[in-house]
N, CA, C and O atoms as CSV, one atom per row, in Angstrom:
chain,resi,resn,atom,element,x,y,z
A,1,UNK,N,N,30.283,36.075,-35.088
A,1,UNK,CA,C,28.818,36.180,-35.085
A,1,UNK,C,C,28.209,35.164,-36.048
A,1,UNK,O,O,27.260,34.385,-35.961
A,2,UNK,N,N,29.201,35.486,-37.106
A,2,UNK,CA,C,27.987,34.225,-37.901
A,2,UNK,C,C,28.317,32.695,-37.973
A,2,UNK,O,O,27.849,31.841,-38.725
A,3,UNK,N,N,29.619,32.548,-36.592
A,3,UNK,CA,C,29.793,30.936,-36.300
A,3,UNK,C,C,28.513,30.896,-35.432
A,3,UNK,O,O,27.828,29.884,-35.578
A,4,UNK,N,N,28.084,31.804,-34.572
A,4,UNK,CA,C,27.238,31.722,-33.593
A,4,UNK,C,C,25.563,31.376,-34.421
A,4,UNK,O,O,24.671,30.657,-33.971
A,5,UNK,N,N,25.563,32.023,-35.504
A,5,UNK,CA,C,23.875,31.660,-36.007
A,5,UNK,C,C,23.932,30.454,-36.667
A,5,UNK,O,O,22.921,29.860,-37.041
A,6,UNK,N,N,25.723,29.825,-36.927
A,6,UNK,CA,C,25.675,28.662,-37.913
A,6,UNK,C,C,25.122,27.519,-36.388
A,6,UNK,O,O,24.096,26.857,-36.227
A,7,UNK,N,N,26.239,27.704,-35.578
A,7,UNK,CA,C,25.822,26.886,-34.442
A,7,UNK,C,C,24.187,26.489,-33.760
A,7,UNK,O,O,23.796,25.396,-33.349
A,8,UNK,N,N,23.325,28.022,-33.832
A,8,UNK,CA,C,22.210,27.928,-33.233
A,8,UNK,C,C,21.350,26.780,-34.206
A,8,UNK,O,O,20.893,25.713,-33.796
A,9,UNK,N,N,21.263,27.359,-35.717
A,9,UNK,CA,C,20.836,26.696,-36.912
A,9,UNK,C,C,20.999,25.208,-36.224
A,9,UNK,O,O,20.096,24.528,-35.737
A,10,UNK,N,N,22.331,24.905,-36.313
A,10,UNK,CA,C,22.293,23.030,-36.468
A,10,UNK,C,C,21.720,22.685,-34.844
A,10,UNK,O,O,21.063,21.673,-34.600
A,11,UNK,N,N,21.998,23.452,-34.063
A,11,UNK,CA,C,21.090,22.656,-32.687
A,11,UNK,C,C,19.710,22.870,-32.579
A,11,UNK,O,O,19.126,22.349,-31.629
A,12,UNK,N,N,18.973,23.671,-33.535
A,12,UNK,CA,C,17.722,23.824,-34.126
A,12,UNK,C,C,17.804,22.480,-34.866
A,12,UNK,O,O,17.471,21.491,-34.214
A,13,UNK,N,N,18.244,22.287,-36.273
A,13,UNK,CA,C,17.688,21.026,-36.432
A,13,UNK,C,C,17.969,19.809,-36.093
A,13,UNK,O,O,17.539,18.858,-36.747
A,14,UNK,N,N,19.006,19.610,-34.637
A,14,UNK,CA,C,19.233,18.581,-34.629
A,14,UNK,C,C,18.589,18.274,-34.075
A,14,UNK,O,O,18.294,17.087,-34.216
A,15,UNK,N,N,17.732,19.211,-32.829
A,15,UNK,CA,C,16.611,19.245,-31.666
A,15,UNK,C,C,15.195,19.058,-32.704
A,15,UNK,O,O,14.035,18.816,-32.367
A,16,UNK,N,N,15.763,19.265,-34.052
A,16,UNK,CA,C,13.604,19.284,-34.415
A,16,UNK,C,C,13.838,17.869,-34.975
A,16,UNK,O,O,12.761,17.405,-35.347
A,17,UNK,N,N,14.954,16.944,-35.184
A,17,UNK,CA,C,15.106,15.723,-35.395
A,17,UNK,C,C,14.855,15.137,-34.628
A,17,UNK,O,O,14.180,14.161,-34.954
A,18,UNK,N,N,15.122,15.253,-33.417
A,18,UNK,CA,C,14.907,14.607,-32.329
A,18,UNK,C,C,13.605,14.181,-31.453
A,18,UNK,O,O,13.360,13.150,-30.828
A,19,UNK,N,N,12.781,15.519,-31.675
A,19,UNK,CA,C,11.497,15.769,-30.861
A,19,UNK,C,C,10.563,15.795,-31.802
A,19,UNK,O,O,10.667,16.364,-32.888
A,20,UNK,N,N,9.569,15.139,-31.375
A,20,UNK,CA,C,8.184,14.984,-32.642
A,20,UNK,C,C,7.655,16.444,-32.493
A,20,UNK,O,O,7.556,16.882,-31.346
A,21,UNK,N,N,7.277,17.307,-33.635
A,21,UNK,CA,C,6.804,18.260,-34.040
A,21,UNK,C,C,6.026,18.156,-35.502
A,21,UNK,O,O,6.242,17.321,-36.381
A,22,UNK,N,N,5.118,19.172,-35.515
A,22,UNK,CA,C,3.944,19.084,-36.605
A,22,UNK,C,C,5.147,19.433,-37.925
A,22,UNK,O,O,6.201,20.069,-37.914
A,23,UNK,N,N,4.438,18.712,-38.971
A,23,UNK,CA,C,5.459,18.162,-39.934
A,23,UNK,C,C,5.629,19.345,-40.766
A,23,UNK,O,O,6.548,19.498,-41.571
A,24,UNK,N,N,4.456,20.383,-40.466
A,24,UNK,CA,C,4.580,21.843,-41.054
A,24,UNK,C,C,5.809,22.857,-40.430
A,24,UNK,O,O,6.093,23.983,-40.838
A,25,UNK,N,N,6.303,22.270,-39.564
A,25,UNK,CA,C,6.906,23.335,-38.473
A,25,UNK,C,C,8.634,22.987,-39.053
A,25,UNK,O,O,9.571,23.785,-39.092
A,26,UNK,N,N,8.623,21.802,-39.381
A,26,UNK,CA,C,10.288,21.292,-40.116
A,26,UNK,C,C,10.032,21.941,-41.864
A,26,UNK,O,O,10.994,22.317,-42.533
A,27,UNK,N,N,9.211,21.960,-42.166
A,27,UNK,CA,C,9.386,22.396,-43.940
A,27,UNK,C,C,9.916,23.744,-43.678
A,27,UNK,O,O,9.224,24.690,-43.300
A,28,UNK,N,N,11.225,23.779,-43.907
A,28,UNK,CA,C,11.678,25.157,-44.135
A,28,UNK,C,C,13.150,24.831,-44.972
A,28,UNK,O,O,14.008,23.950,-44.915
A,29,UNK,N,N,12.830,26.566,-46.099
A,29,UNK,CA,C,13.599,26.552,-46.998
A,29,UNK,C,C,15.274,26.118,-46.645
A,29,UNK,O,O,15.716,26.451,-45.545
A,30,UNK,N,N,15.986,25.523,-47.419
A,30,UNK,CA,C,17.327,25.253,-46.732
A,30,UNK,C,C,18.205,26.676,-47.102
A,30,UNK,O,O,18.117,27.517,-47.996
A,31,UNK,N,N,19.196,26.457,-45.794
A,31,UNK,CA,C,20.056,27.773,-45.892
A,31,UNK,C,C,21.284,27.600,-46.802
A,31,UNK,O,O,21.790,26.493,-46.988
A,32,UNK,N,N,21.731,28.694,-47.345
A,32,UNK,CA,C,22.724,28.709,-48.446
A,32,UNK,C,C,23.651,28.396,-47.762
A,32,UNK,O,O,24.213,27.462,-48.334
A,33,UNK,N,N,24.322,28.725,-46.535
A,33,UNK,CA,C,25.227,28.762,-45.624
A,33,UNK,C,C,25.911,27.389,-45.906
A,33,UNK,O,O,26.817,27.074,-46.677
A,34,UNK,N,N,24.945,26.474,-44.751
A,34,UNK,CA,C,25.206,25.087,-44.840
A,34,UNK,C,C,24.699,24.273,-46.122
A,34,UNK,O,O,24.593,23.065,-45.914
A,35,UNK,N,N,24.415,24.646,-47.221
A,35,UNK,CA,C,24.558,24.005,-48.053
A,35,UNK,C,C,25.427,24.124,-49.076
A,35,UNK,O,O,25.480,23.325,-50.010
A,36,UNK,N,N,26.492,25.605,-48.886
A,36,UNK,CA,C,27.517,26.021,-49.164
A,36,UNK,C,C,29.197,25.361,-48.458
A,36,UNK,O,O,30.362,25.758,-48.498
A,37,UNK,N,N,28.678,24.507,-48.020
A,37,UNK,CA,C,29.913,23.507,-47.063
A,37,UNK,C,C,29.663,22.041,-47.194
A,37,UNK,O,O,30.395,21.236,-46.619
């Protein structure tokens, strides 16, 4: 389960890298998870 929310996470930001979105919508706190690796 929690390979599955690590997975969703990074195709979330690899998709908000990708696609122009309001610059308010990417400011979000970073996760301990992946910044724990």
């Amino acid at each position: 389960m929690l390979r599955f929310i690590l997975f969703v996470t990074l195709a979330t930001i690899a998709a908000a890298q990708f696609s122009p979105q309001p610059s308010g919508r990417i400011l979000e706190p970073p996760i301990p998870q992946l910044c724990a690796q």
